[in-house]
N, C-alpha and C positions, 0 to 999 in steps of 0.2 A: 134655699141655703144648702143643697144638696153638693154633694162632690159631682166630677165631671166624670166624665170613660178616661180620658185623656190630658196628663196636664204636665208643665213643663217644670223642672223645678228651679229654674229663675220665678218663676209666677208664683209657688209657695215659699221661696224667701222672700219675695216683695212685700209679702204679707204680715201683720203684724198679729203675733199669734196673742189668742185673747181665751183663759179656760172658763169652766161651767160657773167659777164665782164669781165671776166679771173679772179678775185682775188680768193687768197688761203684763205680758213678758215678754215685748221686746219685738224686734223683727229677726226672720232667719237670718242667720249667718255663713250653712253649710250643710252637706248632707252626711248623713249615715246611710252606707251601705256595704252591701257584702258581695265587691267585684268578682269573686269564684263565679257566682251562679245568675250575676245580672241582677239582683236586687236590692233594691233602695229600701231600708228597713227604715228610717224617719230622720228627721232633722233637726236642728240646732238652734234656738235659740238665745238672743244676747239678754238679757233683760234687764241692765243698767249701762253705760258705757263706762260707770265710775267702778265697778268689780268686775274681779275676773273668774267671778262662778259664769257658768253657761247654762241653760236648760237645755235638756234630751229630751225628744219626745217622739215614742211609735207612733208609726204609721198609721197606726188604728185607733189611735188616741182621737184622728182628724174626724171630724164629725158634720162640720160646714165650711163653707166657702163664700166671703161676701166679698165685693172690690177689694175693700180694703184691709180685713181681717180674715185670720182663720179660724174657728172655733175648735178648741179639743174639750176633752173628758178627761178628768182623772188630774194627778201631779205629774211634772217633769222629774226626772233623773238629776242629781247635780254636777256638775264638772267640771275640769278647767282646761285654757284651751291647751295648756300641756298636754292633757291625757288626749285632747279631739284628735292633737297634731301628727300621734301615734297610729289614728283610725286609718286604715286601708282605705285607698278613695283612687276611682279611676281618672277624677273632675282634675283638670289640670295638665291629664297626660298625655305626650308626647306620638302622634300619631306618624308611625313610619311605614313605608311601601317595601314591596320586596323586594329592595334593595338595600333596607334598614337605613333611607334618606328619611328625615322629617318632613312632613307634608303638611302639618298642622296641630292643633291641640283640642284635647278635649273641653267643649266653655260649657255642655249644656245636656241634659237629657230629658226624654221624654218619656214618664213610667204612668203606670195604670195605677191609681189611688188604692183600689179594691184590694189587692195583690202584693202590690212595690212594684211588678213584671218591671223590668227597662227595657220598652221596646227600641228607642233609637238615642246613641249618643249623637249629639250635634257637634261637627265639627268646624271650627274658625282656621281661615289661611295665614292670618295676620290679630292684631292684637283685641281680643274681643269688646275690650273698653272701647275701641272706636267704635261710632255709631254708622248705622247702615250699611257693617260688613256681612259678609254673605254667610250664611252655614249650611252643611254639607249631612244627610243623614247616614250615618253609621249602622249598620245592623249586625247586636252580640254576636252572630251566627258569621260573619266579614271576619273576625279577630282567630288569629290564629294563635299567639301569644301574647299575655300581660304580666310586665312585672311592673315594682314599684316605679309611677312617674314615666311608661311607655307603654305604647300598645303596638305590636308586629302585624301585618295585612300582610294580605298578598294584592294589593293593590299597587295600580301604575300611578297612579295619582289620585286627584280630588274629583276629576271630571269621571270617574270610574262610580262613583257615587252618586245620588238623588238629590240634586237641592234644594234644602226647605225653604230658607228665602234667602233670594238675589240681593246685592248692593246694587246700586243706581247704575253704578260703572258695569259689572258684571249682565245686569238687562238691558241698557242699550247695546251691549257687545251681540247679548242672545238678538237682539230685535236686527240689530244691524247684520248678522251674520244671517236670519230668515228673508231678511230682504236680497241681498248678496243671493241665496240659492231659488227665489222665488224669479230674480231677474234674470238666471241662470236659467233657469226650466223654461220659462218665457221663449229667450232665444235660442234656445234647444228645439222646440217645436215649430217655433218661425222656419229654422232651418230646414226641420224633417220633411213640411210641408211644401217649404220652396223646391226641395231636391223630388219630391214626389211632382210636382206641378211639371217641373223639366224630363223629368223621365219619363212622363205621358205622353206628352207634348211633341210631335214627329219634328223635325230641324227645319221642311221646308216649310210647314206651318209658320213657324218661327220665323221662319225670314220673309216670307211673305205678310206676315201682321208686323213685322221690321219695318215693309217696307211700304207699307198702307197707312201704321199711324206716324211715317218720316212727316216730319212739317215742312219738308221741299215741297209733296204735291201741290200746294197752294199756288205756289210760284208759277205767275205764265211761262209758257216754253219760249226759248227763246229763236228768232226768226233763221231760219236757214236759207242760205243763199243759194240757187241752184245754179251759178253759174255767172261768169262775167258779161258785164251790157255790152251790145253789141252795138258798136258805132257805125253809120252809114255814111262814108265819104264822099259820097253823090247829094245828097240831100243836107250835108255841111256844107258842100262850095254854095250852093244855091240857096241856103238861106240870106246871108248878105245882101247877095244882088239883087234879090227879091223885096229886104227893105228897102233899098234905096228907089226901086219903081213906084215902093208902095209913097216914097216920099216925094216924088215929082207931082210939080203940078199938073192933074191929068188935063190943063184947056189947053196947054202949049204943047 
């Protein structure tokens, strides 16, 4: 029932915080922090849905972690969400490039229990309630300015960034864009290889193996005539007359 190195705080609001006398207080709602210096000092919980007190509770208060609950020490702070609404929070805001376009919002970060540290905020392109949209990791040290509800980069966009996990659509794009460059490099070396093979290769080589695997050799030659038949008109008259002795009868 130990805390993690690493944890996200959607995954400590999912949890329904539970203190050292057993009572339930509700599941998170929202964090506490102090955007100047990148640190999550603790978080919020609801603990009826019929009032509108809220429990506070430090970060140090956390003591364990089970699936489904979180363990603290100690009592909550009381509050309401009037005063929460007033808390400095970077969760929500407005991620812009340097050109002060919107590029996305802040939906999530990722801090060190031990500490608060915020090592990365996660950024969404589009609305993060849909499910299986992508997020982008953000690093404090990336932000050049924060005011209420925006954050200034010198970023060209979202692809400038690490991301932590793809939508469905966004990994087939990556998987179909490595296949695209992998059948790319393919016929790149096909080439290099064929143009090396030619450039070896002397040209009468070449037309001589042209002209050895041609499928005509097979073909017999065909006859050549050396010359027109020569008729002998002596030995044409005297065929005739020749049968005609050969047809007489030789007693008479």
């Amino acid at each position: 029932m130990s805390l993690p190195d690493q944890l996200l705080l959607s995954d400590l609001l999912s949890h329904t915080v539970r203190c050292d006398l057993g009572l339930d207080h509700g599941p998170g709602v929202m964090a506490w922090m102090h955007p100047p210096v990148h640190r999550l000092l603790g978080w919020v919980s609801r603990p009826s849905a019929l009032r509108m007190s809220r429990d506070v509770w430090r970060l140090n208060q956390c003591c364990g972690l089970t699936d489904q609950q979180v363990f603290v020490r100690g009592e909550p702070a009381l509050t309401d969400q009037v005063t929460l609404d007033r808390l400095p929070t970077l969760m929500d805001a407005a991620l812009l490039d340097r050109n002060g376009e919107r590029i996305g919002s802040v939906v999530d970060l990722d801090f060190r229990p031990a500490d608060g540290a915020i090592l990365h905020y996660l950024i969404a392109r589009s609305d993060p309630r849909l499910p299986g949209s992508s997020r982008w990791r953000l690093a404090p040290d990336r932000i050049l300015d924060q005011q209420p509800g925006q954050i200034q980069t010198g970023l060209m966009g979202l692809d400038d960034l690490p991301m932590a996990r793809a939508s469905v659509r966004q990994d087939l794009l990556q998987r179909t864009q490595r296949w695209r460059d992998q059948l790319r490099a393919m016929g790149d070396r096909a080439g290099d290889r064929l143009e090396g093979w030619l450039d070896d290769a002397p040209i009468d080589d070449l037309r001589s193996e042209t002209m050895r695997s041609s499928p005509d050799d097979d073909e017999p030659e065909p006859e050549v005539l050396s010359g027109p038949e020569v008729w002998d008109d002596d030995s044409w008259e005297d065929a005739p007359s020749r049968r005609r002795r050969e047809d007489e009868d030789p007693w008479v």
